[in-house]
TIMI-942205 format. One record per residue (C-alpha): residue in one letter; x, y, z. Coordinates in pm, whole numbers, plus 50000, padded with zeros to 5 digits. Each point is the difference from the previous one (the first is absolute). Layout:
AXYZ;...
***
This chain:
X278586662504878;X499375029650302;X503984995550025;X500725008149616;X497285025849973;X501715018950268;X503554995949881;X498775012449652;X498655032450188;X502685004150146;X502105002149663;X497825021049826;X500425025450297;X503144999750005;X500445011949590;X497465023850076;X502145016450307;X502834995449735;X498635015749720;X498745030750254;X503345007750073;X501035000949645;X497525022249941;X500755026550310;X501465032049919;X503355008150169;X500065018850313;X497114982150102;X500894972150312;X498634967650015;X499724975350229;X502264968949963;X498444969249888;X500284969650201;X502224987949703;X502655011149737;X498615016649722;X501664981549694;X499665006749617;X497874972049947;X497635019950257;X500665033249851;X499504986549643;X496635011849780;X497284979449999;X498264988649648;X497715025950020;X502905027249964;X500535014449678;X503895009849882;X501225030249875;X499064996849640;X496434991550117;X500194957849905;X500134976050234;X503214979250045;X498774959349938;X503374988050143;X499625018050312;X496194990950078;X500744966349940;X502804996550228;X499195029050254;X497515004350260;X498254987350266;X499634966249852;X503454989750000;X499134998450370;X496974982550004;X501804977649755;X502424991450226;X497834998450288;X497844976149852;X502684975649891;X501545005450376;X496404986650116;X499444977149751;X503594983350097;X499105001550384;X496604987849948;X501444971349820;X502584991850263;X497125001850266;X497694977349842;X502884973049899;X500185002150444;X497254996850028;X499064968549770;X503434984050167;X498605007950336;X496994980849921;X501574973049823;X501654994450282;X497365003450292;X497844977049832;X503174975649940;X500215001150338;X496754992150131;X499364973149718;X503424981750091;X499375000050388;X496644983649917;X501344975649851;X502284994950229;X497674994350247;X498334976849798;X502884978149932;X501275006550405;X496024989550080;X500264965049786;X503474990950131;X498975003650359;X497084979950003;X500164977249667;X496445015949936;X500364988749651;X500264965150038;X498314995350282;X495834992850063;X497245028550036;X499044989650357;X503945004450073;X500585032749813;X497265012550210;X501414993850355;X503405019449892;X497585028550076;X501125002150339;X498555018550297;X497004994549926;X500235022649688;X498094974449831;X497375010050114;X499495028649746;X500514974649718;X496854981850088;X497695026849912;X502155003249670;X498974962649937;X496515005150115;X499795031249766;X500874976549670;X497794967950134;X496875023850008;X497894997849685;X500285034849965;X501725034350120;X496925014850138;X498844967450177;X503784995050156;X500175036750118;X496404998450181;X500874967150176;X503475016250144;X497575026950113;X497964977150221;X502444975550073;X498874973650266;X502334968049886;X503315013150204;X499635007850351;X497834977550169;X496705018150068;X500405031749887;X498895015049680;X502695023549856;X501245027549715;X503084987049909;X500485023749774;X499615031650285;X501324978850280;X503654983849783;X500205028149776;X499274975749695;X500375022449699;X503474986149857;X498114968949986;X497065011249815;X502095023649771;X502514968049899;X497134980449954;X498065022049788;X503065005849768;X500524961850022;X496664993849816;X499625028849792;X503384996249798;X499014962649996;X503324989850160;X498854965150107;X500414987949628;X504405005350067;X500705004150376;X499304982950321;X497825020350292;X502905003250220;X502345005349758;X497945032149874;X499565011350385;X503824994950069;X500775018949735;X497875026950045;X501555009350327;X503814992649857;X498615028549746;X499225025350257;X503414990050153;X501095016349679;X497815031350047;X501425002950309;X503875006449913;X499255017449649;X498105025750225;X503315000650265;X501665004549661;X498285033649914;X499825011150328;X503714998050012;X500355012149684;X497895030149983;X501215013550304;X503884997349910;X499465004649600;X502264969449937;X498284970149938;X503154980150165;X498835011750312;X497034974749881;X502284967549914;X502065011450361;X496244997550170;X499224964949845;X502974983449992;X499485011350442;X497124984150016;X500564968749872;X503174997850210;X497805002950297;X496944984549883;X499444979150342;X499485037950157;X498035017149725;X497174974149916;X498414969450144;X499184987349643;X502254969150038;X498084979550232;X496655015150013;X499045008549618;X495565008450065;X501345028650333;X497715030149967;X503595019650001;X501064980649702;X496805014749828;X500005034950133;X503655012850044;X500515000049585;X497065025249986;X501055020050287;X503945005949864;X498505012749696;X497955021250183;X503405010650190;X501485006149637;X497205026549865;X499745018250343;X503965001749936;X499725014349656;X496625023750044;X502155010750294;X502535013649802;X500485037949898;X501234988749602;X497434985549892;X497565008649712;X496065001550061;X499914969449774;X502244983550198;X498625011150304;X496154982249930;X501584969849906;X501395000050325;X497035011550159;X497924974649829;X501984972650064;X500275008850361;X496684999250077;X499354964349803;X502604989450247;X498585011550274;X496154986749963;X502374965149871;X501794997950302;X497315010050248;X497444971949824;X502514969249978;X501485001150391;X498305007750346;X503115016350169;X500445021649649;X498105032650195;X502824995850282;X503145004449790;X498205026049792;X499595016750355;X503665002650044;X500315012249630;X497425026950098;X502415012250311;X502885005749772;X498035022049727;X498105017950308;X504065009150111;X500355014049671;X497005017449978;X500465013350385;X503805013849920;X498205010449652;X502384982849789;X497944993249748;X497235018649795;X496335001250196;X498754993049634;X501504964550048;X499114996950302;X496425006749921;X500164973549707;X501604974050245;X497155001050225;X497584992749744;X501864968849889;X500004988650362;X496195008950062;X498714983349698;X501834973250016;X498774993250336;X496445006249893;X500254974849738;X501864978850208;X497365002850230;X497174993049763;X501804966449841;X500944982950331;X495894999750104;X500495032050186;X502664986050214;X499995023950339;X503704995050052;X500415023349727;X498035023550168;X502044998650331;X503065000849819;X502755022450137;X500505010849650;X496555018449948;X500505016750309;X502805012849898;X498535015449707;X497235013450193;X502275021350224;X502375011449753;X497425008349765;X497925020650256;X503245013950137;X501105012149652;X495895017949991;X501035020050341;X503055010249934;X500565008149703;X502685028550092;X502004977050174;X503164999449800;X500165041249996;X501655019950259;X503485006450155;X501804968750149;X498574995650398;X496885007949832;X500044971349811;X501274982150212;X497405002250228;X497244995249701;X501584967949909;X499914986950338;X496555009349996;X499144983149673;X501744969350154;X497744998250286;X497085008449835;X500524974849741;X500374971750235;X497465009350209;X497555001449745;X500904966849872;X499814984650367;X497255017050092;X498434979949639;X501424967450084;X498445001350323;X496475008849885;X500454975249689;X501024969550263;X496745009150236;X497854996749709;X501504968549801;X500974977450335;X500404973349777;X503785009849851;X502954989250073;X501045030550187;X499744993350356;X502104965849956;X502905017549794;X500265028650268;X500064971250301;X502584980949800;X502445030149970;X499445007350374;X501454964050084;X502745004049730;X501555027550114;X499724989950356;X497355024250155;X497744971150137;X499954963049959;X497224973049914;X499554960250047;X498055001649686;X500744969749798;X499565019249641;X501935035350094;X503034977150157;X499724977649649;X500745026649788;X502365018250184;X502214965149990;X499705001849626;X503215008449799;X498325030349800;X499425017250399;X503364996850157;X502605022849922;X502664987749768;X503294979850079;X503265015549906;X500134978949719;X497935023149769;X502525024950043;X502834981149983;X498964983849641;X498875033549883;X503845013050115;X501124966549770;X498745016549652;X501415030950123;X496505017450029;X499535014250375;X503625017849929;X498875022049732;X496154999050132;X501835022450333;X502155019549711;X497175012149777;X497155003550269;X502705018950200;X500075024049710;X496645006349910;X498875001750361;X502045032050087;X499505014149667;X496364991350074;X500095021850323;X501695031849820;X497495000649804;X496874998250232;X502405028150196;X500065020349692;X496164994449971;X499175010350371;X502345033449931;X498095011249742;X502154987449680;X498234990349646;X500324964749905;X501794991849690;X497954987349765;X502854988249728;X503284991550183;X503304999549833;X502694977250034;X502435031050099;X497555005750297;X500964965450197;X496135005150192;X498694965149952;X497895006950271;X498365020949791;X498374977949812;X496394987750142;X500074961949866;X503744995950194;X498405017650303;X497314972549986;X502094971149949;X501855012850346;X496805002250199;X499524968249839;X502874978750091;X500095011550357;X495904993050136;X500274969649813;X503474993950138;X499015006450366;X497654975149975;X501904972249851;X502065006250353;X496694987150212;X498174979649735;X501814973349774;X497895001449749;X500155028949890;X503424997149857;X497784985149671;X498815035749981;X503415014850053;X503054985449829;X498865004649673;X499755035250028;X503474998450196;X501244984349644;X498355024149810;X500735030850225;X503684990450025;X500804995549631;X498195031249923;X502525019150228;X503584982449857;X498535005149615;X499155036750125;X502155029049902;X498035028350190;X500384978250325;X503884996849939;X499925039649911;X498095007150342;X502654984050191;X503415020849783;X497245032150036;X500554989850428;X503314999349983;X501005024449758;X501924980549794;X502295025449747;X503094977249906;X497754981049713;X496895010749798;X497104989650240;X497994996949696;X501924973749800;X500924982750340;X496764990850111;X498924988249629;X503094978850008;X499284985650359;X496384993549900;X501244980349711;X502754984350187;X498904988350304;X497014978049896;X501874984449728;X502594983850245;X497214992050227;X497964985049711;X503474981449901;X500574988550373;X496734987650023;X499814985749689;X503314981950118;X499164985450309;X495854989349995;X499854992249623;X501614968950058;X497834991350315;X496825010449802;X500804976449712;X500854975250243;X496045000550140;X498824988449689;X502354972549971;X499354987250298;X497254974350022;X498465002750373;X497674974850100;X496885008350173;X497374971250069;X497664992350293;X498874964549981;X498275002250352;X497795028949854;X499184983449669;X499154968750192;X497395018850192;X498825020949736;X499204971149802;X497904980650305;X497995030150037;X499435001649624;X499294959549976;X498864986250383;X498435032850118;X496135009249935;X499505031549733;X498475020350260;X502014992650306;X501435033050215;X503244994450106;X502175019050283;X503385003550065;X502665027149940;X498925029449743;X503584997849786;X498954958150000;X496155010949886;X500995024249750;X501544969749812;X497094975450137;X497735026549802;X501985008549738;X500354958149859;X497214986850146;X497445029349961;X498484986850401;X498445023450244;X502525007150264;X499665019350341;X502305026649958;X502175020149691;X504035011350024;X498555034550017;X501815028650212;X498265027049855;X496214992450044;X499975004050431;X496804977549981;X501114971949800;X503365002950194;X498504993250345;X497954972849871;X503534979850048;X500425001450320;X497324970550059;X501164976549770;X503905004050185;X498414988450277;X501194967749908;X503505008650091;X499085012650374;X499784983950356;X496234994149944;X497994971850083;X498434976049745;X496495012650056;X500725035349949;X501324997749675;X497574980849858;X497595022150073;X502295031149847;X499794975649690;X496814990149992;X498635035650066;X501585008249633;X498784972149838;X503294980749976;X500074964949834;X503764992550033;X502855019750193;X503814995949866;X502494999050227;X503635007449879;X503124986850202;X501965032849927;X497885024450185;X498884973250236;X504344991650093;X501025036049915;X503485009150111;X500885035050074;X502775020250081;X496935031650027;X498164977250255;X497125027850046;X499044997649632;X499604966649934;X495994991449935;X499784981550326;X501305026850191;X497845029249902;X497294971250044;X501024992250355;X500715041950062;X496395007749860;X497794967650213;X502445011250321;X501614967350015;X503615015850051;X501885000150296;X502725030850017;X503504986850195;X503015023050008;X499125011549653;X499524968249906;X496404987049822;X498564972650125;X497204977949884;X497274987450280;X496524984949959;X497894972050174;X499874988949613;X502854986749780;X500515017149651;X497084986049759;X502484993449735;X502134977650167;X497194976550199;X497864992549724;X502664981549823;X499954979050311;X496924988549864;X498464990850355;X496655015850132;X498285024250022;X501875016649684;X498604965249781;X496755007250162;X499545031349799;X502934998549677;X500904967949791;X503484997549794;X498984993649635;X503625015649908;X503585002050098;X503565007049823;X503515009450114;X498375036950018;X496095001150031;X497774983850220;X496255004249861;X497104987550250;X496554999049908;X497435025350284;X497624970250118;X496285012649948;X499224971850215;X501854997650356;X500924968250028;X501134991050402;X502794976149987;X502114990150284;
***
């Protein structure tokens, strides 16, 4: 409406200027209008009388500054149509999308592991890697008799780890659970759906929230909603390197990631210059339900939000964006931490997060300079190196005091980790080695870029982030000279670096990208937004116009060019695509895969029949999660790597794959109350090609029973591994343990509480 109310001024001023000039006695010299005068603009208005004195009715009706407005408002009235029927397409087809990928994964899901036909103890151990684990309090939630009375038993939880009385909610970041199972009983689902068919689907429908927000992000940065389908249709084609939803469905990232790309897509659009103030509250609004979402539902969510900070503080620090926005932005972050905060039982990792500190220093730095962007360029220059170190000095300076008063956090373990990551010292410690041999800590294989080269992805990623990076940097050198920032950017002006949400999306892309290069797992955080970030750019006509505005391009009309290229190019990438991987994507479903483990259901079902209710059993965490999850026993130890204290608690119960004696593991056992201890032939006869991460290894490293030869590791102790001589089943190892049960895979032997000398 502020755009029609200023065209209509503008038409009304113009038969004014036109009927001034009509009016002007000759000899007199005006000053040329900034547009033909015309007889239409020189002709009466109704208000004129003729010569005779009457008023012509022909010539009011037909003349005057309504024929304009007339025309204007059918010109608006047809464009306002034509955006709204792109609109409702557009969002036809995002939520298309995200409904038909979540059913895809549904259908994917059933094929893999028959879950429809198959029992609920066996459905439940396809939650693999010790994922289950999350499900159990799901259960628990539903079994209590009520809401209230579930919630407050999570909250003093003392029937998982063996002698210790927990908050599962603080310490495993419960809330999905408690959410699903709220909504489970409230809407009365029970009465037409199964438990886990209800939980399942819940996270397949995030899945869905997850590429309809890709969708938008894609689509409101490029303005063509098949930069959207281009985004999706990425995605799925390399689904094993955007999500881990295949084989581990209750993952906190399953739960948080949805929230946290829709928190990506309204910072994207309340970034943007052409936006309404309608528009821009939604987007405000919705970002910061996202944020407090995200930051409740995962522990590691104030760590990638950290990151996320460092690319708007860039923005801010080149001031590429409005200190208005900025100012907003910080709120979101500081009360969502706060309630964040207040909801996880005043969890002090929060507290210590580098995130807050952050905000501390930029927010104090922003109160003591406040003249910091003004000035001629070394000036400013030299202010915004200033700003830099006084930010992070401030926030250092905050972490510091915040880690002296809260010892308890996490901090100190983090910092030691990175230190033996990145090579500056090195530790026997069993848990530090553990996790460094995971898959999520190493850096990745050249496979991930290889596949991602397959669907043709990495090729224009380079293209498009080659683009907007250098017109990114002439426009933070326009900024340090002294030049205004376009706030409305026209396609003739080919400056897509120009526009705050692409300059985000840049920062974006490359800290996230730098640390997919040391940490695996990270690429779950990046490839989408390599999918989404790379069809923006092909569906993009100003980034296609920034490259003919580099290279001058006179020979064809820039302008019609680039909106032919934008057009062009995705739709025979789409088609290529759409060539090539429908066929294998079809073929997934077809395919009936066969996933069963006999050995696993044998033992679960022991423990569930043979095994006493309140028996604590020990073994490996991923083999406990599943021991708690379908037996509901008290176990030792939880497949936990974000909790440091439940995390070391494994290290005793691995004992029993180590060069120890017979006497000192039973009183490792016995000291945590253990019952029974399950052995399992494939950690026990691990083979290796990475000989230093095998369990036994980092066992042998951490008890110094390792011999170094020529490079070469060598096991030596006066004892013979534990695992190995008790199936010998000679003394003293019956003197303390007794085999009650054995398979091709598990060996379970009960913990004597009565020595029994045999020899």
């Amino acid at each position: 409406m502020s755009e029609l109310r200023c065209r209509k001024t503008e038409t009304l001023e113009e038969d004014k200027e036109g009927h001034k000039l009509q009016n002007e006695p000759e000899g007199v010299q005006t000053e040329p209008a900034d547009e033909p005068v015309t007889a239409k603009d020189t002709e009466e208005t109704p208000d004129h009388k003729d010569k005779d004195g009457d008023a012509d009715p022909k010539q009011e009706e037909s003349n005057g500054p309504e024929t304009a407005v007339e025309k204007w408002k059918r010109y608006s009235t047809a464009s306002f149509l034509q955006r709204l029927v792109k609109v409702i397409c557009g969002c036809l087809a995002a939520v298309a999308c995200g409904m038909l990928y979540a059913v895809y994964l549904a259908m994917y899901h059933d094929r893999k592991y028959w879950f429809s036909v198959r029992q609920e103890m066996e459905r439940e151990i396809t939650f693999q890697a010790g994922s289950g684990l999350y499900y159990y309090y799901y259960k628990h939630m539903l079994s209590a008799s009520s809401f209230q009375r579930g919630f407050y038993e999570l909250t003093i939880d003392n029937k998982t780890v063996s002698g210790q009385t927990i908050n599962a909610v603080e310490r495993l970041s419960l809330y999905p659970e408690l959410i699903t199972s709220f909504i489970y009983r409230v809407t009365g689902s029970q009465d037409f759906v199964e438990p886990i068919y209800f939980y399942v689907g819940a996270v397949f429908g995030l899945q869905a929230v997850y590429v309809t927000a890709l969708f938008v992000c894609s689509w409101v940065m490029s303005g063509s909603w098949v930069a959207g389908m281009l985004a999706v249709a990425w995605y799925v084609i390399i689904r094993p390197d955007t999500t881990k939803v295949d084989h581990a469905i209750p993952l906190r990232e399953n739960w948080a990631l949805p929230y946290f790309s829709c928190q990506v897509a309204a910072l994207t659009g309340f970034l943007s210059n052409n936006i309404s103030s309608a528009t821009e509250m939604f987007c405000y609004l919705t970002m910061s339900a996202a944020t407090f979402t995200f930051l409740l539902v995962w522990e590691h969510s104030h760590y990638v939000l950290f990151i996320q900070g460092l690319c708007l503080f860039l923005l801010d620090f080149f001031d590429l964006v409005p200190p208005r926005k900025m100012a907003d932005i910080h709120k979101v972050y500081l009360s969502s931490l706060l309630l964040a905060y207040l909801f996880q039982f005043q969890n002090p990792n929060l507290l210590s997060s580098p995130l807050l500190s952050l905000l501390i220093g930029s927010v104090l730095a922003r109160y003591f300079q406040q003249k910091m962007k003004m000035g001629p360029l070394v000036a400013r220059i030299l202010k915004l190196f200033l700003h830099f170190h006084l930010v992070f000095t401030t926030a250092i300076t905050f972490a510091y005091l915040v880690q002296k008063l809260l010892p308890g956090s996490e901090s100190d373990f983090i910092l030691k980790f990175l230190e033996v990551k990145f090579g500056f010292n090195t530790t026997t410690d069993f848990i530090t080695n553990f996790l460094l041999c995971q898959e999520s800590f190493q850096t990745p294989s050249q496979d991930l870029f290889l596949r991602l080269t397959q669907a043709s992805v990495l090729p224009f990623y380079f293209l498009v982030l080659t683009v907007c990076l250098l017109s990114t940097l002439e426009t933070i050198y326009r900024r340090l000279s002294g030049q205004p920032m376009k706030t409305k950017v026209k396609l003739e002006d080919g400056r897509i670096g120009e526009q705050p949400e692409v300059v985000y999306h840049v920062f974006h892309t490359l800290l996230f990208g730098g640390l997919v290069l040391v940490f695996d797992g990270m690429k779950y955080l990046w490839t989408p937004y390599v999918c989404m970030f790379t069809a923006f750019g092909v569906c993009s006509p100003e980034l296609w116009m920034t490259v003919f505005k580099w290279i001058k391009l006179k020979s064809l009309h820039p302008v019609v060019l680039a909106l032919t290229l934008s057009t062009s190019v995705p739709t025979i990438i789409g088609f290529s695509l759409w060539r090539e991987y429908c066929p294998r994507v079809l073929a997934e479903l077809a395919e009936m895969q066969e996933f069963y483990d006999p050995d696993t259901v044998e033992l679960i079902s022991w423990i569930k029949n043979e095994a006493p209710k309140a028996a604590v059993f020990a073994g490996s965490p991923q083999l406990l999660g599943t021991v708690k999850l379908c037996s509901g026993s008290v176990v030792t130890s939880l497949p936990l790597y974000s909790d440091i204290s439940l995390l070391k608690k494994s290290e005793d119960p691995y004992q029993v794959y180590a060069m120890r004696s017979a006497e000192e593991v039973y009183k490792i056992l016995t000291s945590q109350k253990t019952n029974y201890v399950i052995i399992e032939d494939a950690i026990c006869n691990e083979l290796s090609l990475n000989r230093g991460c095998r369990i036994k290894d980092l066992l042998d490293i951490s008890n110094g029973h390792v011999v170094y030869d020529k490079g070469e590791i060598h096991s030596l102790s006066k004892h013979g591994r534990f695992c190995h001589e008790i199936k010998m089943n000679y003394s003293p190892y019956t003197n303390y343990f007794t085999r009650v049960f054995w398979n091709r895979s598990y060996h379970v032997y009960k913990v004597n509480s009565v020595i029994s000398f045999q020899y």
